[in-house]
N, C-alpha and C positions, 0 to 999 in steps of 0.2 A: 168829391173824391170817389165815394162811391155811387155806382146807380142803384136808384131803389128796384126791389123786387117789384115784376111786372104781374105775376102770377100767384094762384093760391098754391100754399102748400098744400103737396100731395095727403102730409097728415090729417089736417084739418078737411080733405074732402071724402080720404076715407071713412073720417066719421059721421059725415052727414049722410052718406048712401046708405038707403035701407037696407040693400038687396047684397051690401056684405058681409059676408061671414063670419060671424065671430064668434068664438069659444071665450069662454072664461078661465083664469088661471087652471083652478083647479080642473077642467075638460082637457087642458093641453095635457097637465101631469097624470090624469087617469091614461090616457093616451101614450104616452110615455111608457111610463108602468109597465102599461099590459105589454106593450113592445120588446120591455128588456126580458120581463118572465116570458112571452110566448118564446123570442129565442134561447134563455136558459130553459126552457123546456123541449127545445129539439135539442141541442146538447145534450141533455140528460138522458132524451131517447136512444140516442146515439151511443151513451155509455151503458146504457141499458142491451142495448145489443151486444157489444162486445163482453162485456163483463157485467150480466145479469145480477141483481144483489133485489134484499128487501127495500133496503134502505132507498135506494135508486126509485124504486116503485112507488113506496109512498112519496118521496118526492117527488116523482113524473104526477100523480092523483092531485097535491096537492099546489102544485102551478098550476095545472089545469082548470082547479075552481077554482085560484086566485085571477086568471085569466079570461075567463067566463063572467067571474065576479064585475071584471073593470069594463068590460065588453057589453056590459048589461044584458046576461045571458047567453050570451052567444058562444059555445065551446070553440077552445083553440082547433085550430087544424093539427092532427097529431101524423108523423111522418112514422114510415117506416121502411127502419134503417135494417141491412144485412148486415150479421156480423165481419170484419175486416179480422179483427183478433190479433194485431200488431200493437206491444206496448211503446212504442213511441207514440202512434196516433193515441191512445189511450192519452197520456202524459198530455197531449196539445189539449185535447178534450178538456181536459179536468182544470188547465190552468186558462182557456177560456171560457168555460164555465164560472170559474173563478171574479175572473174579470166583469163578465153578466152579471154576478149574483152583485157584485160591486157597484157597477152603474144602478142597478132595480134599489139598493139598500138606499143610494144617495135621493134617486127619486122617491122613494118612500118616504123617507123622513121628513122631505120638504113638505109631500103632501097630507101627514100626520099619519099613516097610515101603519098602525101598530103590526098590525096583522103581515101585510105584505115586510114589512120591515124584519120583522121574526123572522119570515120564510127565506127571505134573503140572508141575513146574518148566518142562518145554520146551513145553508148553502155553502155558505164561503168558507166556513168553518170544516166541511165536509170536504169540501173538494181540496183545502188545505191539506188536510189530515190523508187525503190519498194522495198528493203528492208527496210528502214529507216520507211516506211508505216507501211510494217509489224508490225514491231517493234513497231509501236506509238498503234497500233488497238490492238495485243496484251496486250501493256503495258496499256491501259484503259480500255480491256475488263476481 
């Protein structure tokens, strides 16, 4: 009824070749990582432009070593952004900011990573807190 398979699978041939590439869980999730904080960290730049703050700052320093860190050394590429100074772009900013600090938190956890995970949490937590502002100055003005 059926025909047997003529061929090897392609699974079992990838594992027999020396000359493939392979990362280990944890290699892919460092990878990962750095990817979500290097873009929440042009984000960040980006709100750093329009609306300069402390808090912003030491948050840009400290993706930077988190992203150095997972890179083994290697510092992010840091943009620099002109001020635009429109609170709508602001608002998009901060809720995809949001969104990064979210995907980096999820990767973190998986990969135990206390550190990145903190930085993420109060990220999200931050960028909450300035929209929830938004929102109130809006909704009174």
């Amino acid at each position: 009824m059926y025909e047997p398979i003529r061929t090897k699978s392609v699974h079992t041939m990838a594992r027999t070749t020396p000359d493939f590439p392979h990362r280990s869980r944890e290699e892919e999730l460092d990878i990962q990582l750095a990817g979500h904080l290097a873009a929440l960290l042009t984000v960040t730049d980006e709100l750093r432009a329009l609306a300069p703050s402390d808090d912003l700052d030491a948050a840009a320093e400290r993706l930077a070593g988190q992203v150095a860190r997972l890179r083994g050394g290697r510092p992010p590429v840091r943009s620099s952004v002109t001020a635009a100074g429109h609170d709508p772009h602001t608002s998009a900013l901060h809720r995809r900011a949001h969104a990064l600090a979210g995907r980096a938190l999820v990767v973190a956890a998986s990969r135990a990573d206390t550190a990145a995970a903190i930085l993420a949490a109060e990220r999200m937590d931050a960028h909450s807190a300035a929209l929830a502002d938004r929102r109130e100055l809006s909704a009174t003005g």
